[in-house]
N, C-alpha and C positions, 0 to 999 in steps of 0.2 A: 762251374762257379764263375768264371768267367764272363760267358753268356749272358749270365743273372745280372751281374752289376753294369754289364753295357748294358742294358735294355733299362734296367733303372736310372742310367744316369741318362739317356734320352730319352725315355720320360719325363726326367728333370728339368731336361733341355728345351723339349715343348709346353712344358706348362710354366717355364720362366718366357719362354718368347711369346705365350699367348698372353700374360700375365703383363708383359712391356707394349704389348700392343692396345690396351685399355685406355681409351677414349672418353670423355665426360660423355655425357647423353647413354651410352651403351646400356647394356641389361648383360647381368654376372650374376651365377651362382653360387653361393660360397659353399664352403665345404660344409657348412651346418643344414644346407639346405635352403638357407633364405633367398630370396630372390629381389633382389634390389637395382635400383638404377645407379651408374657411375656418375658422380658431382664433380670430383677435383682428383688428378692423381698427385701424390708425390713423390717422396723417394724409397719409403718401404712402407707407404699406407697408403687407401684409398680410401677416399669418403663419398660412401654410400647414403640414397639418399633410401631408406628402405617401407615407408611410408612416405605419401605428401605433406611436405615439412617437417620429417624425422630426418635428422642427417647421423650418421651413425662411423666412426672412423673406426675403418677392418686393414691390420696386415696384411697387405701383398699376397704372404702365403695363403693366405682365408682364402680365398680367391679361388674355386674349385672351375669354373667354365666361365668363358666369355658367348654370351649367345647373342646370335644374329636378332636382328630386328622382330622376323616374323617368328621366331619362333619364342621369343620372351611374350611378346602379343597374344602369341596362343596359352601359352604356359599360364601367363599372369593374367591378364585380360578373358580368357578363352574366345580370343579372335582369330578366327579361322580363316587366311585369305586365298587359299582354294576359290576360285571360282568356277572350276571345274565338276564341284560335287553337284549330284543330285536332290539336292535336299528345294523344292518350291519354296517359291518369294512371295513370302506373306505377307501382306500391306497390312500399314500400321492400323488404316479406317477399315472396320466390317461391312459398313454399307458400300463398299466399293463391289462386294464380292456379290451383293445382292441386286444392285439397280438390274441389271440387263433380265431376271428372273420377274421381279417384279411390275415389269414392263411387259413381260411375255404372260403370265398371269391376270393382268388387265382386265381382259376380255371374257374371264372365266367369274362364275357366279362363283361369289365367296361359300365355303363349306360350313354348317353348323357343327362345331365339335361340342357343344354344349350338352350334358344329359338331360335328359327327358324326364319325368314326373310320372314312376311309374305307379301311382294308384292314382292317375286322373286316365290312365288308360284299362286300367281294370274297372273306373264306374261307368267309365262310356259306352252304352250298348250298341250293337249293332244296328244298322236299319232293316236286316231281313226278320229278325226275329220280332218284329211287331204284333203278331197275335200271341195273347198269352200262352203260358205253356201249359203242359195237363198230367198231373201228376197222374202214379199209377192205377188208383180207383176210377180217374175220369175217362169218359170214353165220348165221343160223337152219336153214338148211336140212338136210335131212339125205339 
């Protein structure tokens, strides 16, 4: 039992000193979940701004995290400043990605994708079959 109420009461302890450490500019979580910027501290309130140009005054104890720059950036924003990941740097213009392809293309006869007209190729006869044809009663013979 003992145990239990130390460990609560320095929990107390660190979430009053993070809670005196609250900065205007800052980004804080409160205990409902919201996620807002710090405007003005006083002496048992903070006024958050929690939309641009909502300013909203929360209890001290509302006050659930104080978070770092980068990581309310990520949270709120989803900016991620990893520059380490993997993820390719898509340029904003698509013709940047194409000049060097269609410079190299150039030189190449453009391709017809277009369909063709197929009953102008079933009336067109061939040129070997120039002499009539002969049904089966006809014969050459004579």
């Amino acid at each position: 039992m003992f145990l239990m109420t130390r460990s609560a009461k320095k929990k107390q302890q660190a979430a009053a000193t993070m809670r005196n450490e609250m900065q205007p500019g800052t980004g804080v979580r409160t205990i409902g979940g919201m996620y807002a910027v710090v405007k003005e501290v006083g002496e048992d309130t903070a006024t958050l701004e929690v939309a641009p140009g909502v300013h909203a005054i929360y209890a001290k104890n509302a006050i659930g995290a104080v978070l770092d720059d980068e990581e309310y950036n990520r949270l709120v924003h989803g900016v991620d400043q990893d520059l380490k990941s993997d993820t390719p740097v898509v340029p904003d213009d698509a013709s940047s990605l194409t000049e060097d392809d269609e410079r190299a293309d150039a030189d190449e006869a453009p391709v017809d994708l277009g369909k063709k007209d197929a009953d102008t190729d079933a009336d067109a006869e061939p040129a070997d079959d120039a002499a009539p044809k002969k049904t089966d009663g006809e014969t050459d013979t004579k």
